[in-house]
Every structure is written in structure tokens, then in C-alpha cells.
C-alpha positions as CSV (number, residue, x, y, z in Angstrom):
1,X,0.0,0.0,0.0
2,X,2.7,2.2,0.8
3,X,4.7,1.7,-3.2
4,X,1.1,2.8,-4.2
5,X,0.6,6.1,-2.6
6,X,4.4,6.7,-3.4
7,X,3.7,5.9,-7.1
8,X,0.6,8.0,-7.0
9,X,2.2,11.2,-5.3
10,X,4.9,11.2,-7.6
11,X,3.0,12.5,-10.7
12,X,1.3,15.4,-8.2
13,X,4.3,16.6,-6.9
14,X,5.8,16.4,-10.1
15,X,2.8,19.2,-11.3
16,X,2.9,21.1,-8.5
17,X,6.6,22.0,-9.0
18,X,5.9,22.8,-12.6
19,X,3.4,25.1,-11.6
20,X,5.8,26.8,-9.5
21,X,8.5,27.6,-12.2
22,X,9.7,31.5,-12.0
23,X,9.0,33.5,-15.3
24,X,12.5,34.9,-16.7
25,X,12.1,38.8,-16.5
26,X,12.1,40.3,-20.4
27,X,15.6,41.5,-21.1
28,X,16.4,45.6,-20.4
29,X,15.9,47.7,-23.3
30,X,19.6,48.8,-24.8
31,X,20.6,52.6,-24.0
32,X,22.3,54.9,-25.5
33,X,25.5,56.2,-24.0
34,X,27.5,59.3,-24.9
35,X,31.2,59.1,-23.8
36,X,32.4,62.6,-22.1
37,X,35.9,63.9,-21.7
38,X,36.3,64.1,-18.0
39,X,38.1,67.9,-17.0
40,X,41.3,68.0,-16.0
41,X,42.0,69.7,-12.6
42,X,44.7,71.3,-12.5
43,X,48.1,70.8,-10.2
44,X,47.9,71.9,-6.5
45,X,50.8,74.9,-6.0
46,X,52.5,73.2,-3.2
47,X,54.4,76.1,-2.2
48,X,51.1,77.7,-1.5
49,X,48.6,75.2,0.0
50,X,46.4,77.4,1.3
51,X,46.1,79.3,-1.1
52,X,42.7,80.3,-3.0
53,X,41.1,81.1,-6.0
54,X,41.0,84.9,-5.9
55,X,43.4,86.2,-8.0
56,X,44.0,88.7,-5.2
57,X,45.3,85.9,-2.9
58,X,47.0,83.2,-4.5
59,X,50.3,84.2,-4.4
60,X,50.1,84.2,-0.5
61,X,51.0,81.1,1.5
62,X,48.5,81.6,4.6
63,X,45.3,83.0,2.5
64,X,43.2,81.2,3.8
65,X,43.7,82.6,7.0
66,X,42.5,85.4,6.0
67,X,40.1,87.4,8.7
68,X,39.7,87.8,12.1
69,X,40.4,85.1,14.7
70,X,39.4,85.7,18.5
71,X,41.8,85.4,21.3
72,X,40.5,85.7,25.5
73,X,39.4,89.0,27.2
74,X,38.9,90.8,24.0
75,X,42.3,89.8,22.5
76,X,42.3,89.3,18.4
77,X,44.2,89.4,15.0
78,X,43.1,90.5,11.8
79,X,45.0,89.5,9.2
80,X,44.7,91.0,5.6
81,X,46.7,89.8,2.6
82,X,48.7,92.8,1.3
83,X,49.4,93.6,-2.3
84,X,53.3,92.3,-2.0
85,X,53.0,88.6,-2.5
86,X,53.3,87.1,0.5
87,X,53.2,89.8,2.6
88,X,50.0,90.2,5.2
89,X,49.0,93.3,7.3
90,X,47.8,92.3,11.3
91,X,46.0,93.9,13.2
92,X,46.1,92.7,16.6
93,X,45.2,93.3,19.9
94,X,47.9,91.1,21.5
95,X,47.6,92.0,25.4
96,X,45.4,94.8,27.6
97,X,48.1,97.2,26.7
98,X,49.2,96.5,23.4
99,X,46.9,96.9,20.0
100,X,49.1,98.0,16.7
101,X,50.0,97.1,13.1
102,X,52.3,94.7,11.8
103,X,53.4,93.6,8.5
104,X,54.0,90.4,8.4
105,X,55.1,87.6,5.7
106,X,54.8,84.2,4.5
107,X,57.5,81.6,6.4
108,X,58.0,78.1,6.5
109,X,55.5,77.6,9.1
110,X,53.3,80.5,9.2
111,X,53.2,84.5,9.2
112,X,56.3,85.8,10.4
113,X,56.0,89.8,12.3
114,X,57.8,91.6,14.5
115,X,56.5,92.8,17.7
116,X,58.1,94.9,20.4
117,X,61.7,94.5,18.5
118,X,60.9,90.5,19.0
119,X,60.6,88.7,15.7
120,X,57.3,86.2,15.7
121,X,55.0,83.8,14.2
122,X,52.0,83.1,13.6
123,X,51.3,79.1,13.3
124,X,49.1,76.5,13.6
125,X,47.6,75.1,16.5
126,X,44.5,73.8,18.7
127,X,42.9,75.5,22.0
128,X,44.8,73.5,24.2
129,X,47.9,74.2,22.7
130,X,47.6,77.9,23.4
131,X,47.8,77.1,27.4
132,X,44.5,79.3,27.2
133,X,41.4,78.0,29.2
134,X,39.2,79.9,27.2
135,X,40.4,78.1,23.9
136,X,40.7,74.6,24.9
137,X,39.1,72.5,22.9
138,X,38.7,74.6,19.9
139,X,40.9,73.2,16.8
140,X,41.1,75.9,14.3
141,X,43.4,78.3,16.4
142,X,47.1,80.5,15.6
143,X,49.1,80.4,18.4
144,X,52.1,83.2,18.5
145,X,53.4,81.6,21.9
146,X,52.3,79.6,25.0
147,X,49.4,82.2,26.6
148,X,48.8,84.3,23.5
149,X,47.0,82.2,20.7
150,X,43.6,83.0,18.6
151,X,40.8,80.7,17.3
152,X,38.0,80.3,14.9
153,X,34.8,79.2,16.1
């Protein structure tokens, strides 16, 4: 009895999976594709990184630095590409006594000025690096020396 049923489910089974049997999917229609020249950009000045587009500042080093950055208790720098290349103007307000103008230049490292018959810089840094309170934490920040340093928010 039980080669019957076997004999009997076979052909059912049999129809059932050919019932089941996926439909192929018509193929995609072709496309047309139009081949475009991809622009060139063009090569990076490496001995001026930061430097922008604007005609007016591309042949300074630091251009990009550009603006006013904002020290502690009202302490700043402004710094202004000048017509030289790579020459700046800074305006600073570097202590509770001392505010002036300084021309400054492109270095190795940063902007290079004189101060108080002291020759300076004006690098790179974070907050914490400045030794400032105030400015820990931030990460877009010039630092002149430990305790004076200024930050972008």
C-alpha cells in the first residue's frame, strides 16, 4: 500500500513544481551612452597650499587665514593679505596694553612679524595648545606663543 501512494504522489508533486517555475524577466531595453571627456583639474601649487582662488590671494601662503580670529578678554588678529605677495598686514590686539599694526610675511610655518623689537610667528595650533582655558578644545586656532594664541569658532 505504501509503493502505491508513493507511485501516486509522484506525478502530483511532479505538477505542483511545474506550476511553480519562475518567469524569466524580459531583457532591459539597450541605452544609448554618450562618452564625455572628463576635465582636468589642474596641479595643487604646493608652495602655497592654502592658497585660494581669488586672484588677489594666490600668491600668499596663509590665504586662507584670512580674517579675524578671536583670542580671551577681547584679545584678536586680523589678518589682511597685502598687495606684495606674500606679505600680510595684522592687526592685533595682543595684550590689555598693546593693540598695533604689523606687516607680516609668508615663512616656512606661518606668518612671520615683528613685535616689540621681537621677531614672531603666527602658526598652527589647537585651544589647548595655546595654554588658554578659554580656547581649549577649539581646533582651528594660531598660536604666537604659549598664553597668546587665537581661534576660529
Amino acid at each position: 500500500m505504501m509503493k502505491m501512494s508513493l507511485i501516486l504522489a509522484a506525478p502530483v508533486a511532479l505538477a505542483l513544481l511545474a506550476g511553480c517555475e519562475k518567469a524569466e524577466a524580459p531583457a532591459p531595453a539597450p541605452t544609448d551612452t554618450t562618452e564625455v571627456p572628463v576635465e582636468t583639474v589642474p596641479p595643487v601649487d604646493t608652495a602655497a597650499p592654502d592658497a585660494g582662488t581669488d586672484p588677489a590671494t594666490a600668491s600668499h601662503r596663509f590665504a586662507s587665514w584670512a580674517g579675524k580670529w578671536t583670542g580671551v578678554e577681547g584679545m584678536y588678529v586680523t589678518i589682511a593679505p597685502a598687495a606684495e605677495l606674500g606679505k600680510y598686514k595684522l592687526e592685533m590686539q595682543s595684550d590689555l596694553d598693546t593693540r598695533g599694526t604689523y606687516d607680516g610675511q609668508d615663512s616656512e610655518h606661518g606668518i612671520q612679524f615683528r613685535r616689540g623689537g621681537k621677531q614672531l610667528s603666527l602658526h598652527r595650533g589647537n585651544g589647548d595648545e595655546t595654554g588658554l582655558k578659554y580656547l581649549a578644545g577649539k581646533q582651528q586656532c594660531l598660536i604666537v606663543k604659549q598664553g597668546e594664541g587665537y581661534c576660529r569658532d
